[in-house]
KELUM-747031 format. One line per field, with one value per residue (C-alpha): residue number from 1; residue in three letters; x, y, z. Coordinates in Angstrom, 2 decimals. Example, Ala and Ser with C-alpha at 12.3 -4.5 7.8 and 13.67 -1.06 7.14 Angstrom:
REM KELUM-747031
nulo	[1;2]
drenlo	[ALA;SER]
x	[12.30;13.67]
y	[-4.50;-1.06]
z	[7.80;7.14]
***
This chain:
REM KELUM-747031
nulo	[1;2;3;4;5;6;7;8;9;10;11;12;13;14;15;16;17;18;19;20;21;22;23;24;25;26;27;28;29;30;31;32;33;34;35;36;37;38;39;40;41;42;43;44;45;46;47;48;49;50;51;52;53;54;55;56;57;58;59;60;61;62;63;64;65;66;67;68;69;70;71;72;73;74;75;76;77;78;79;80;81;82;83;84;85;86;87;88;89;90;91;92;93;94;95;96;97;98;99;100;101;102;103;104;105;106;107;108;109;110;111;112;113;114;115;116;117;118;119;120;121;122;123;124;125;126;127;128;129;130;131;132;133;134;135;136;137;138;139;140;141;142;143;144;145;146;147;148;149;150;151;152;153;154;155;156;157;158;159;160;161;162;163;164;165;166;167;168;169;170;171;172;173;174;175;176;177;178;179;180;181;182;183;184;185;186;187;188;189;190;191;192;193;194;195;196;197;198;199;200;201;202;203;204;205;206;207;208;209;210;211;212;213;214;215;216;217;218;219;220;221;222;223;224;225;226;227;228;229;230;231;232;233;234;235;236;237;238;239;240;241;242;243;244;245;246;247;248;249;250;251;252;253;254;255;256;257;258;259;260;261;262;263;264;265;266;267;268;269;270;271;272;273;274;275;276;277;278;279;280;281;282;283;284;285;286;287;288;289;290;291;292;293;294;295;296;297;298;299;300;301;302;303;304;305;306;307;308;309;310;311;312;313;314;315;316;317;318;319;320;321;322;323;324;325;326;327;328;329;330;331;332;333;334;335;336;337;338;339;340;341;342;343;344;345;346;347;348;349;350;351;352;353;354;355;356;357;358;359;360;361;362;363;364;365;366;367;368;369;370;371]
drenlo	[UNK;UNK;UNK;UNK;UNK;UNK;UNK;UNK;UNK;UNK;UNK;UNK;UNK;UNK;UNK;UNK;UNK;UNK;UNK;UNK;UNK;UNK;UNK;UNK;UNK;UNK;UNK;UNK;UNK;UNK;UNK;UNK;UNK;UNK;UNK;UNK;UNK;UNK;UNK;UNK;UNK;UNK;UNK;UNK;UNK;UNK;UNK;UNK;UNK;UNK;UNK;UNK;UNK;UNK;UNK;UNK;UNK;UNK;UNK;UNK;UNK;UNK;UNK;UNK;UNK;UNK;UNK;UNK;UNK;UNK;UNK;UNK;UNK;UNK;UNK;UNK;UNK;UNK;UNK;UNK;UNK;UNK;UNK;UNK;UNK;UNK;UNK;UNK;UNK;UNK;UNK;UNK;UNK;UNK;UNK;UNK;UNK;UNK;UNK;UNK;UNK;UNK;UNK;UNK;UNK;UNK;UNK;UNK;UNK;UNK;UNK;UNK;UNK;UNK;UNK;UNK;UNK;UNK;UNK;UNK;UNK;UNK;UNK;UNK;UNK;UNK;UNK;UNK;UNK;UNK;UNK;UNK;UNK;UNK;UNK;UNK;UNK;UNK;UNK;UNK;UNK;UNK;UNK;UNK;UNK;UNK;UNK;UNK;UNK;UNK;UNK;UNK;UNK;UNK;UNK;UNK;UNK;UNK;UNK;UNK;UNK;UNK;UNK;UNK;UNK;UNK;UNK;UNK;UNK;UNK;UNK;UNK;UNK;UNK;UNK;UNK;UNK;UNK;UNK;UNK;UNK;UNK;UNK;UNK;UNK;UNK;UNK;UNK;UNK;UNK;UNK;UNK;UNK;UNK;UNK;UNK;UNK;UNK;UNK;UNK;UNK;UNK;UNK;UNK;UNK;UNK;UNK;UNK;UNK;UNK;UNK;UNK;UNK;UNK;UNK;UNK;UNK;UNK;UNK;UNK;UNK;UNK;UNK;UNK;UNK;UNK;UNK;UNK;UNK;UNK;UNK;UNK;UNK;UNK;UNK;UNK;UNK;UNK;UNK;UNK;UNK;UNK;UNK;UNK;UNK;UNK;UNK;UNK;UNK;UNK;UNK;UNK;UNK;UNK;UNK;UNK;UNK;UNK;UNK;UNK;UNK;UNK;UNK;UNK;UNK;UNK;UNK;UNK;UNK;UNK;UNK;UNK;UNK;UNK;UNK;UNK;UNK;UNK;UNK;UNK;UNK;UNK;UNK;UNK;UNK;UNK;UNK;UNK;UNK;UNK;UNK;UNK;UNK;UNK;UNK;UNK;UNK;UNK;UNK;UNK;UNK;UNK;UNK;UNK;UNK;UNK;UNK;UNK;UNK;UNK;UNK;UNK;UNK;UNK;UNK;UNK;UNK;UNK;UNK;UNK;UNK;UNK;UNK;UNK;UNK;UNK;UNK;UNK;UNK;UNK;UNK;UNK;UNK;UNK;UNK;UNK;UNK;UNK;UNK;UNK;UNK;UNK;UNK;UNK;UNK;UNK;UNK;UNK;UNK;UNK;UNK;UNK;UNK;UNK;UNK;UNK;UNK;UNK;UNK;UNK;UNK;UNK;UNK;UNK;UNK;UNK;UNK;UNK;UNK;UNK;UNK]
x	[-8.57;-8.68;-7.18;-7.05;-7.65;-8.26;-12.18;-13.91;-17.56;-18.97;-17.52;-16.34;-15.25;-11.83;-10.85;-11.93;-9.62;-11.41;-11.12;-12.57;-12.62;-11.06;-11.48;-8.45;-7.23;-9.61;-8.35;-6.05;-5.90;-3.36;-2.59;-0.53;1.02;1.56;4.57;4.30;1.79;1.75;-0.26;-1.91;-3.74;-5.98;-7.76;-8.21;-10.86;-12.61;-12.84;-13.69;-16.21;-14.44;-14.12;-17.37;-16.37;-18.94;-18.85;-17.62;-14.03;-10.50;-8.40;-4.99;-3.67;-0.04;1.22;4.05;4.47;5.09;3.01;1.80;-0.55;-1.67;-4.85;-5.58;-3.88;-1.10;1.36;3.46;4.28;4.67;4.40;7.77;8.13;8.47;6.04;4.42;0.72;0.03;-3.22;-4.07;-4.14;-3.14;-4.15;-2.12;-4.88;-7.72;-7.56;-5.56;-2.94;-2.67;-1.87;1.07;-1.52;-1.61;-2.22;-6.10;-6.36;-10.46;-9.56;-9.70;-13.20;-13.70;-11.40;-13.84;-16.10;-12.98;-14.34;-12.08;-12.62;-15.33;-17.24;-16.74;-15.34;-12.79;-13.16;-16.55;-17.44;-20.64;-22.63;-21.47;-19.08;-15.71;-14.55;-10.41;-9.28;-8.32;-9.26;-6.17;-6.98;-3.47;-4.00;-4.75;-2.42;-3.38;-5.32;-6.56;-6.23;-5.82;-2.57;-2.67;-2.46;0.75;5.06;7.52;10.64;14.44;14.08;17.38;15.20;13.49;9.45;9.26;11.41;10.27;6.18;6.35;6.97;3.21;1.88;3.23;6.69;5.47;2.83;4.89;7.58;5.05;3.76;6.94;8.70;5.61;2.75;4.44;7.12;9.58;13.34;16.80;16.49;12.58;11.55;9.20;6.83;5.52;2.37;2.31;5.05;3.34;4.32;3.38;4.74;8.29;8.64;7.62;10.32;12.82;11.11;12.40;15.61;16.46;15.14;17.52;15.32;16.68;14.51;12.49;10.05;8.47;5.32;4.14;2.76;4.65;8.63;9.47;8.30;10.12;13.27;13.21;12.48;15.47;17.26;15.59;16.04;14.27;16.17;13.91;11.13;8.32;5.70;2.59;1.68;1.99;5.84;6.37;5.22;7.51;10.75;9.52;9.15;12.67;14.61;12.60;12.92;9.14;8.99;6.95;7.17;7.04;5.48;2.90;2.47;-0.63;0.30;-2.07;-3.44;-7.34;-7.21;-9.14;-9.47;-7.25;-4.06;-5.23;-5.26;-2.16;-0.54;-2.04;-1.00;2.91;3.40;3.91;3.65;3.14;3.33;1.68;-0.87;-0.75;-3.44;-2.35;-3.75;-7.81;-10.98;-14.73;-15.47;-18.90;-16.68;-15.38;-12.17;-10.74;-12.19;-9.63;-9.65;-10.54;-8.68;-5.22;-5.69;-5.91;-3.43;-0.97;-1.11;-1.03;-2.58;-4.31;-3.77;-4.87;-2.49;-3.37;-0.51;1.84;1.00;3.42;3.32;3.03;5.13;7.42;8.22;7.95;11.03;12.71;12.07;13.25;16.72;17.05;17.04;19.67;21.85;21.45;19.77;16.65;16.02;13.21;14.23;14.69;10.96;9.66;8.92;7.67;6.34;3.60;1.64;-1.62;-3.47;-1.78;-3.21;-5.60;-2.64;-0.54;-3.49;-3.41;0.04;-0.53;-3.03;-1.02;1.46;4.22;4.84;5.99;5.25;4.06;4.52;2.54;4.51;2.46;4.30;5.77;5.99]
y	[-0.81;2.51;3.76;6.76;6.63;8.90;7.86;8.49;8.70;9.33;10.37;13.89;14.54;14.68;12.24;13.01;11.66;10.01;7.58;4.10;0.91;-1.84;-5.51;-7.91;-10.40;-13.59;-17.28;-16.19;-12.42;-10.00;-7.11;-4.55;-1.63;0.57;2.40;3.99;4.36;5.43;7.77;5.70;7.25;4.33;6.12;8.92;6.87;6.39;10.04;10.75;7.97;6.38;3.27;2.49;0.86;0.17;3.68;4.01;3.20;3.64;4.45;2.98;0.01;0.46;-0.11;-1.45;-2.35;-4.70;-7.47;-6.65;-9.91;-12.90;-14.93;-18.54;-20.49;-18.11;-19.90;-16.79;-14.12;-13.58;-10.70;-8.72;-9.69;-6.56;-7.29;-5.24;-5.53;-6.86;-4.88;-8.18;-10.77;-14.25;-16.94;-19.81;-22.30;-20.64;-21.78;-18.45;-19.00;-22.40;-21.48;-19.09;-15.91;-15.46;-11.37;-12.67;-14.36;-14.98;-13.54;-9.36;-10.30;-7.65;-5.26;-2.91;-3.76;-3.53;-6.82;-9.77;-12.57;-13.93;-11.19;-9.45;-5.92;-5.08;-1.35;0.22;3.17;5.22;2.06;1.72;-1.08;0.65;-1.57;-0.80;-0.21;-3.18;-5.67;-3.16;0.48;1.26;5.11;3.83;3.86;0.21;-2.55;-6.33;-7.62;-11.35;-13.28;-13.51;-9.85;-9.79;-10.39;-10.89;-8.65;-8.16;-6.45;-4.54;-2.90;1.27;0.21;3.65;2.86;-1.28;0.28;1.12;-2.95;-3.09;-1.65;1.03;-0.82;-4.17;-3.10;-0.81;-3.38;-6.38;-4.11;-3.98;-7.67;-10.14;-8.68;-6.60;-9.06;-6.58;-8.02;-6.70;-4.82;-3.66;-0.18;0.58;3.68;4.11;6.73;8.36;9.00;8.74;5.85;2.79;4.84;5.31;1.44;0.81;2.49;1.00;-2.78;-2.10;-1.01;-3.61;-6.01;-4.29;-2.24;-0.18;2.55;3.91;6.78;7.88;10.29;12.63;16.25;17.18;18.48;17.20;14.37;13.68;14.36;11.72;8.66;10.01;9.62;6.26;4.50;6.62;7.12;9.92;12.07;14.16;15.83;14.25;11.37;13.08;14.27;10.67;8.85;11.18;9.91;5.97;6.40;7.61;5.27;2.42;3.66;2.90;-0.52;0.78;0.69;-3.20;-2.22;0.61;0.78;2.87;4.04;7.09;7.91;7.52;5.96;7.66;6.74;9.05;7.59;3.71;4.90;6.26;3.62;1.07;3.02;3.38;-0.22;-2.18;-5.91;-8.08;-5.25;-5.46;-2.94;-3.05;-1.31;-0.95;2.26;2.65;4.17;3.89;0.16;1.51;3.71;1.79;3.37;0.76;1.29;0.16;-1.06;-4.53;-5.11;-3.77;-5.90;-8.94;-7.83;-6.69;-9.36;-6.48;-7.08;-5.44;-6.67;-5.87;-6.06;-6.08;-6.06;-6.40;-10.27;-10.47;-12.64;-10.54;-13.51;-13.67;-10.55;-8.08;-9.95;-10.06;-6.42;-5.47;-7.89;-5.83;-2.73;-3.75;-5.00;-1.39;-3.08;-0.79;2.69;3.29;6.39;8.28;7.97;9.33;13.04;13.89;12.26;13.35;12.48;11.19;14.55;15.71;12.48;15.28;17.87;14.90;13.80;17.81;17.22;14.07;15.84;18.95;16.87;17.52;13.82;10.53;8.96;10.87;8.92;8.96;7.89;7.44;7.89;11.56;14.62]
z	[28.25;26.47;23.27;21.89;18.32;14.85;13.39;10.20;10.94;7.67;3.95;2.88;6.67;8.84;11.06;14.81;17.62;19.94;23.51;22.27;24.52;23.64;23.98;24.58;22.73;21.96;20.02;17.36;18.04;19.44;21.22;19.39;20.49;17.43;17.52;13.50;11.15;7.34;5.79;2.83;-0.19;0.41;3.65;1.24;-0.68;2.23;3.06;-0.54;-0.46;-3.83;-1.24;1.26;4.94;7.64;9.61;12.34;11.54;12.88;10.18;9.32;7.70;7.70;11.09;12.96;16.63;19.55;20.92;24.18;24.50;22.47;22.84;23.37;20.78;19.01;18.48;15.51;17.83;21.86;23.67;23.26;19.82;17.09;14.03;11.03;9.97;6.93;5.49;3.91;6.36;5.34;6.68;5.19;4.08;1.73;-1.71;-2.45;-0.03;-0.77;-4.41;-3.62;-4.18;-0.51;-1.50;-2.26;0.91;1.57;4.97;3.09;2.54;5.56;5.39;4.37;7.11;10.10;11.58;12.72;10.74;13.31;12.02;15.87;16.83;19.29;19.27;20.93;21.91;22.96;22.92;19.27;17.97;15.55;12.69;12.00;8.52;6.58;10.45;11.89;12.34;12.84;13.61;17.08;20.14;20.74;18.70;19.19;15.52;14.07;14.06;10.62;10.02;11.80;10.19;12.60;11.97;13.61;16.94;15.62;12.75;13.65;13.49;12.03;8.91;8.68;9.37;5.21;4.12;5.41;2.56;-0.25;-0.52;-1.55;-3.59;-5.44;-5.42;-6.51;-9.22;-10.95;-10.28;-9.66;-11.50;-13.92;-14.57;-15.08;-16.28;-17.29;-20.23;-20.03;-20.83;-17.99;-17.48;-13.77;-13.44;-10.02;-7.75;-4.31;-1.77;-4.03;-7.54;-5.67;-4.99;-8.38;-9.60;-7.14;-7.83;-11.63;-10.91;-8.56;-11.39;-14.18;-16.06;-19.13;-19.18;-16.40;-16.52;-14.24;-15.00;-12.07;-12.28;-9.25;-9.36;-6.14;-6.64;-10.30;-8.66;-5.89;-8.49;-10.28;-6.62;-7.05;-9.66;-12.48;-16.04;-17.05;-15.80;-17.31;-15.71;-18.47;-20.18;-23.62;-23.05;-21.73;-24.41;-27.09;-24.76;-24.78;-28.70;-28.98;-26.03;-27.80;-31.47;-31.67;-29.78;-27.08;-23.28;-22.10;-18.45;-17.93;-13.89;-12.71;-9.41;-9.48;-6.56;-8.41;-11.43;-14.52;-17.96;-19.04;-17.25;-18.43;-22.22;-21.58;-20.35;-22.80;-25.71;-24.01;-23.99;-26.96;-29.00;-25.76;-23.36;-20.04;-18.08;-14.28;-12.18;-8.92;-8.41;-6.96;-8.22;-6.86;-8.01;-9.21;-12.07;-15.31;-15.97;-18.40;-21.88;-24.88;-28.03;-28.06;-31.75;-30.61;-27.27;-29.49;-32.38;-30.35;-27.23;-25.05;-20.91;-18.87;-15.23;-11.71;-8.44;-4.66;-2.43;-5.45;-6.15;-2.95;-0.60;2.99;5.28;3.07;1.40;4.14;5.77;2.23;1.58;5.44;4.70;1.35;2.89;5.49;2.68;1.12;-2.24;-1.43;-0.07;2.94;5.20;1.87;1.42;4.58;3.47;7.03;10.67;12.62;15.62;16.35;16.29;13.32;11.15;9.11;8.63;7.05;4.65;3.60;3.23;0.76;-1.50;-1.48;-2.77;-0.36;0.83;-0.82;2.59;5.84;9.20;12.72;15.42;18.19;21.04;19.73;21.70]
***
C-alpha cells in the first residue's frame, strides 16, 4: 500500500513529505494506523546530527493508533484494537526484560537504524529501503512495526491525549519516581521544562515531594510546572540554587533531574552541586554520545555519596506503565490535555519543530487525519 509520510534524508535539513510503499505485516508485526503523533526533542537530535540513524528515515516515535492488521502469530492485539507505541520495544524475554528493566530491552539495539528486529524494512521507496524512528516512524499515515512495540489501551480513551504515555510522560515520570527515587518530603530540582521536564515535575508531586523547582529559561514555560506541580520557579541555575539553599537551610536538593533538551556540562555541574549528602543525579536529557558532558569532582562524589545516574524511558516499564499512567489520568491523579501546547498536521511536522525550539510548546501534536 502507500503512505504518505514526513523523511529526514540527511542532518541539518527539514523533513520532506513524501509517498513511500509499504510492506504488510510479516510473523510478529502489525499494521498501524496512526491517528496522533508527538513532537519529540529526540527527532531534533537527529536533525542536528547530535544522534546518527541510517538515512533515509521516517521520523516519529511517539505514536498512537488502531490495528488495521496483524501478522502470522500475534497473539497481543487484533485488528480494531486501540494501542500506543512504545519507542522502546519490549520483548518480554531478553535478560533486561527478564530482570524487570524491560526499558533496556536488547530489542532498541536498532532504533537508530529503523529496522524491525529481523534486521528488514517495511518502508521503500525510489528503489531505496526507509528505516522508521525508534522501528516506528510514527509521522507516517500508516506503519508495519513489531508487536512488541505496541500497549493496548481503553477504546474509551482520545488517541490524541493517551499518544503522550508513549514517550515524554513516562520518561519524565520514571525520572522522578523509578530512577530518581523521589519520596514524600524530597527537595527536588527539575532542569528543563519541555515534554519530559513537565512529567518530571508531575512524577514528584504525585510522589509527595516538598520542594519542587523547576529551572527553565522560558516564562511560559515556568508558569505551567507551577500549574503542575512546581513549588518554585526560576529562570537559571544560579537563582535556583540560592532558593534550594534557603528551603533546605543548606541540606541541598535530594533529586537533580536533567530534562534539558541537550545536555551540556554546564547544566550537570549544576545539578551535581544542587543536590546534597546522598543526593542523586538523573540524566534523562541527550547529547551527541561522542561529547563527555559529565566532568565532576571525583572527591565530593565519594565524600558526599552523591550519584550520578542515567534513565531511558524513565526505568519504566512500557506494558505496564503506559496503562498505569493512562488509568491515572482518568482518575484525575495526573494532567495530559494540559500539556498539549498545540496540534498540527502532517505537513506542518517542520512548523511544529520551529515551534519546539522557539520555545512555544511543552508538547506539539500531529494528528493525521486533520483538515
Amino acid at each position: 500500500m502507500k503512505t504518505k509520510a514526513a523523511v529526514l534524508y540527511e542532518p541539518h535539513k527539514p523533513f520532506e513529505i513524501e509517498e513511500l510503499d509499504l510492506d504488510g505485516p510479516k510473523s510478529g508485526e502489525v499494521l498501524i494506523k496512526f491517528t496522533a503523533a508527538g513532537l519529540c526533542h529526540s527527532d531534533l537530535h537527529l536533525i542536528d546530527n547530535d544522534l546518527v540513524p541510517r538515512f533515509p528515515i521516517v521520523g516519529g516515535h511517539e505514536g498512537a493508533g488502531i490495528i488495521e492488521d496483524v501478522g502470522p502469530g500475534v497473539t497481543k492485539v487484533k485488528p480494531g484494537d486501540h494501542v500506543v507505541c512504545s519507542f522502546i520495544p519490549n520483548c518480554g524475554t531478553c535478560r533486561y526484560c527478564a530482570t524487570g528493566r524491560s526499558s533496556l530491552c536488547d530489542m532498541g539495539a536498532t532504533i537508530l537504524d529503523g529496522a524491525l528486529p529481523d534486521g528488514s524494512f517495511r518502508f521503500h521507496g525510489g528503489g531505496n529501503d526507509y528505516g522508521g524512528m525508534c522501528m516506528l516512524g510514527t509521522f507516517s499515515e500508516r506503519a508495519t512495526i513489531s508487536e512488541h512495540s505496541v500497549v493496548k489501551v481503553d477504546e474509551s480513551l482520545p488517541l490524541e491525549t493517551a499518544v503522550l504515555v508513549g514517550c515524554g510522560v513516562p520518561t519524565g515520570w520514571g525520572t522522578a519516581n523509578y530512577t530518581g527515587g523521589v519520596r514524600a518530603g524530597d527537595t527536588v530540582v527539575v532542569y528543563g521544562i519541555g515534554g519530559i521536564g513537565i512529567n518530571a515535575v508531575q512524577g514528584a508531586a504525585h510522589a509527595g515531594a516538598q520542594n519542587i523547582i523547576a529551572v527553565d529559561p522560558v516564562a511560559f514555560k515556568r508558569e505551567t510546572a507551577l500549574k503542575l506541580g512546581a513549588t518554585h520557579a526560576f529562570a537559571s541555575a544560579d537563582e535556583a540554587m540560592a532558593k534550594i539553599v534557603e528551603l533546605t537551610w543548606g541540606q541541598m536538593a535530594d533529586q537533580a533531574l536533567v530534562t534539558v533538551g541537550t545536555v551540556d556540562e554546564d547544566v550537570i555541574t549544576s545539578a551535581f552541586n544542587a543536590v546534597g549528602k546522598g543526593g542523586v543525579v538523573v540524566v534523562t536529557g541527550l547529547a551527541n554520545p561522542e561529547k563527555l558532558t559529565v566532568h565532576v569532582s571525583g572527591g565530593i562524589l565519594t565524600l558526599f555519596e552523591k550519584t550520578i545516574k542515567g534513565s531511558l524511558f524513565g526505568s519504566a516499564n512500557p506494558q505496564y506503565d503506559i496503562v498505569r499512567l493512562l488509568r491515572l489520568y482518568q482518575a484525575g491523579a495526573i494532567k495530559l490535555d494540559e500539556l498539549v501546547t498545540r496540534r498540527y498536521t502532517l505537513e506542518q511536522v517542520n512548523e511544529g519543530y520551529q515551534d519546539l525550539r522557539d520555545g512555544k510548546n511543552i508538547r506539539g501534536v500531529i494528528l493525521h487525519d486533520a483538515a
